[in-house]
DOTIBA-311299 format. One line per field, with one value per residue: chain; z, y, x of N, C-alpha, C in turn; residue number from 1; residue in three letters. Coordinates in steps of 0.1 Angstrom, whole numbers, m for minus. Each point is the difference from the previous one (the first is absolute). Last residue first. Layout:
<atoms>
unit: A	...
n_up: Z	...
n_north: Y	...
n_east: X	...
ca_up: Z	...
ca_north: Y	...
ca_east: X	...
c_up: Z	...
c_north: Y	...
c_east: X	...
pos: NUM	...
code: ALA	...
</atoms>
This chain:
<atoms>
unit: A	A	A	A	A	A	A	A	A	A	A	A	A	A	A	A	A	A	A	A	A	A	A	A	A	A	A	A	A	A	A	A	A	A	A	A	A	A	A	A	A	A	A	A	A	A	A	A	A	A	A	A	A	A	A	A	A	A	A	A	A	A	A	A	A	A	A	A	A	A	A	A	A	A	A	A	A	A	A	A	A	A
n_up: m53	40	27	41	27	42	40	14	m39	m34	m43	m40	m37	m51	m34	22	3	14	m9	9	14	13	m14	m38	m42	m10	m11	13	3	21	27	10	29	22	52	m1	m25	m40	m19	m14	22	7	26	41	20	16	m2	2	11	46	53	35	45	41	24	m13	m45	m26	m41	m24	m36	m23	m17	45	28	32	14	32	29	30	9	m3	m7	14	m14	0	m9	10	m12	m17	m34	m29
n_north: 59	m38	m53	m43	m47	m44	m31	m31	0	13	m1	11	m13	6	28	55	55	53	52	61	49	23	m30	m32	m24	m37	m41	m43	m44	m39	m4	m3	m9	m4	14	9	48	43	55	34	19	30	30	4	m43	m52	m52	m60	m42	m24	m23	m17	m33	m17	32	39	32	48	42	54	42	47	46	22	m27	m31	m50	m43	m51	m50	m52	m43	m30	23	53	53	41	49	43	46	43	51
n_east: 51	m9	13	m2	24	15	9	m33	m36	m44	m34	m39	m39	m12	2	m2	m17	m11	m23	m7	m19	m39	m35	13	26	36	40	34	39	43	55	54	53	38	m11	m48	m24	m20	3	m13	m46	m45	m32	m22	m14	m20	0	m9	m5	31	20	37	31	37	28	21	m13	m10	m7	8	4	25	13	20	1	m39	m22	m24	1	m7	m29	m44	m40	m46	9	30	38	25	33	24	19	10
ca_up: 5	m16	0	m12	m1	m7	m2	8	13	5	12	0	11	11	m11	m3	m2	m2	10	m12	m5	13	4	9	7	m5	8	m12	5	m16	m2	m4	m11	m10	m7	10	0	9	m2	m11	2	m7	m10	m9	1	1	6	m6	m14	m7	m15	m6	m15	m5	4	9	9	0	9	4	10	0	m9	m15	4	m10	2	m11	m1	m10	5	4	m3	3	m4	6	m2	m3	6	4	11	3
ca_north: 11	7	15	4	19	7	7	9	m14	4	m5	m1	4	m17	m6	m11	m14	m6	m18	m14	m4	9	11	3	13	6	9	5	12	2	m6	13	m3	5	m5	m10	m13	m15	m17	2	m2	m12	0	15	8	10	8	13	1	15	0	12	4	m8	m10	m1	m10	m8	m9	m13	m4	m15	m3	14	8	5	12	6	11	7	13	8	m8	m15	m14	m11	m4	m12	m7	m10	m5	m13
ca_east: 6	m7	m1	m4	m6	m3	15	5	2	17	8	14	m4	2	m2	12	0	13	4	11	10	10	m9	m5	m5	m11	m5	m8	m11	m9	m17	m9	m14	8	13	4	8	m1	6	6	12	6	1	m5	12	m2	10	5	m3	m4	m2	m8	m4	m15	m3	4	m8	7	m8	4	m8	m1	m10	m1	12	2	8	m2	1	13	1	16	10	5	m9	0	m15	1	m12	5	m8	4
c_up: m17	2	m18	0	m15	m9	m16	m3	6	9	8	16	3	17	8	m6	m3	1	m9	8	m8	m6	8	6	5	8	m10	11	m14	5	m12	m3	1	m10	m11	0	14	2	10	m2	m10	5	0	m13	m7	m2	m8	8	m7	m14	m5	m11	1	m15	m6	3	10	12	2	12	m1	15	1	m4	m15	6	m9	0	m13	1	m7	3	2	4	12	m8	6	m2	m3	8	0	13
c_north: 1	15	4	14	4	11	6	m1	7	m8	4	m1	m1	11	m19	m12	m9	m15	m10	m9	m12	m5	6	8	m7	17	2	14	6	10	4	m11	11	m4	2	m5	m7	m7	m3	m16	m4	m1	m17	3	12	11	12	9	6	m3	8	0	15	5	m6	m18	m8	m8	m14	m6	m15	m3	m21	m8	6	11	9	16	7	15	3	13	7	m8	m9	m7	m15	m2	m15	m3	m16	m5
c_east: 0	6	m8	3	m5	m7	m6	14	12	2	6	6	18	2	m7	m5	9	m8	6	m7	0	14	15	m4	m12	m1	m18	m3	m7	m14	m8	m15	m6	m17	5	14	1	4	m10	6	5	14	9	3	m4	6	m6	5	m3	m8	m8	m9	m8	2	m7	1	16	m5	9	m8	3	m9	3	m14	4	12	m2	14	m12	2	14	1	15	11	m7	m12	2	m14	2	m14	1	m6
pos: 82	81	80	79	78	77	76	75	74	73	72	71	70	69	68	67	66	65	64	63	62	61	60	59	58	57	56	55	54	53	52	51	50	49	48	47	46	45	44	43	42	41	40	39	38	37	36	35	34	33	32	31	30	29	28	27	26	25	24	23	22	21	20	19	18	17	16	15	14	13	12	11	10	9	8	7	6	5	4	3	2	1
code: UNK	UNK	UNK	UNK	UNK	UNK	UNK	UNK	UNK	UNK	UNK	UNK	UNK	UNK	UNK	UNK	UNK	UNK	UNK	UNK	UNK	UNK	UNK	UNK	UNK	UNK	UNK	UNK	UNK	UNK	UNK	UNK	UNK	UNK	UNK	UNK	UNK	UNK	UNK	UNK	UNK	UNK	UNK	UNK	UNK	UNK	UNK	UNK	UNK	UNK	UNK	UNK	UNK	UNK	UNK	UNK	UNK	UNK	UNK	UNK	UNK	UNK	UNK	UNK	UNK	UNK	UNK	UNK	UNK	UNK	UNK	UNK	UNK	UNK	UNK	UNK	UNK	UNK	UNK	UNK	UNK	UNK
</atoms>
């Protein structure tokens, strides 16, 4: 388990992981994401009660996680995958 922040430009927030769920939470400003590098495939995706539209592929070392439309986070909010 582990906790870090990540700082943008456009915002800032945390990155978490706790057991098998990794959560990215935008504090301040925006995030934006258009994909996501992982070691294996997640089971859920979710922004709150939404489930973004993704495509995985194999990759060199693990999964990339493609979001279907460049995906958002706007502050107080959280992408978990677990």
């Amino acid at each position: 388990d582990f906790r870090a922040p990540w700082v943008t430009a456009s915002g800032f927030g945390s990155i978490s992981r706790k057991g098998q769920t990794l959560s990215i939470h935008c504090a301040y400003g925006k995030l934006e994401v258009k994909s996501l590098k992982l070691r294996s495939g997640p089971q859920s995706i979710r922004i709150g009660a939404k489930t973004p539209a993704t495509r995985t592929t194999k990759a060199a070392g693990g999964i990339l996680l493609e979001f279907s439309s460049p995906l958002s986070l706007a502050a107080g909010q959280t992408l978990s995958m677990s």
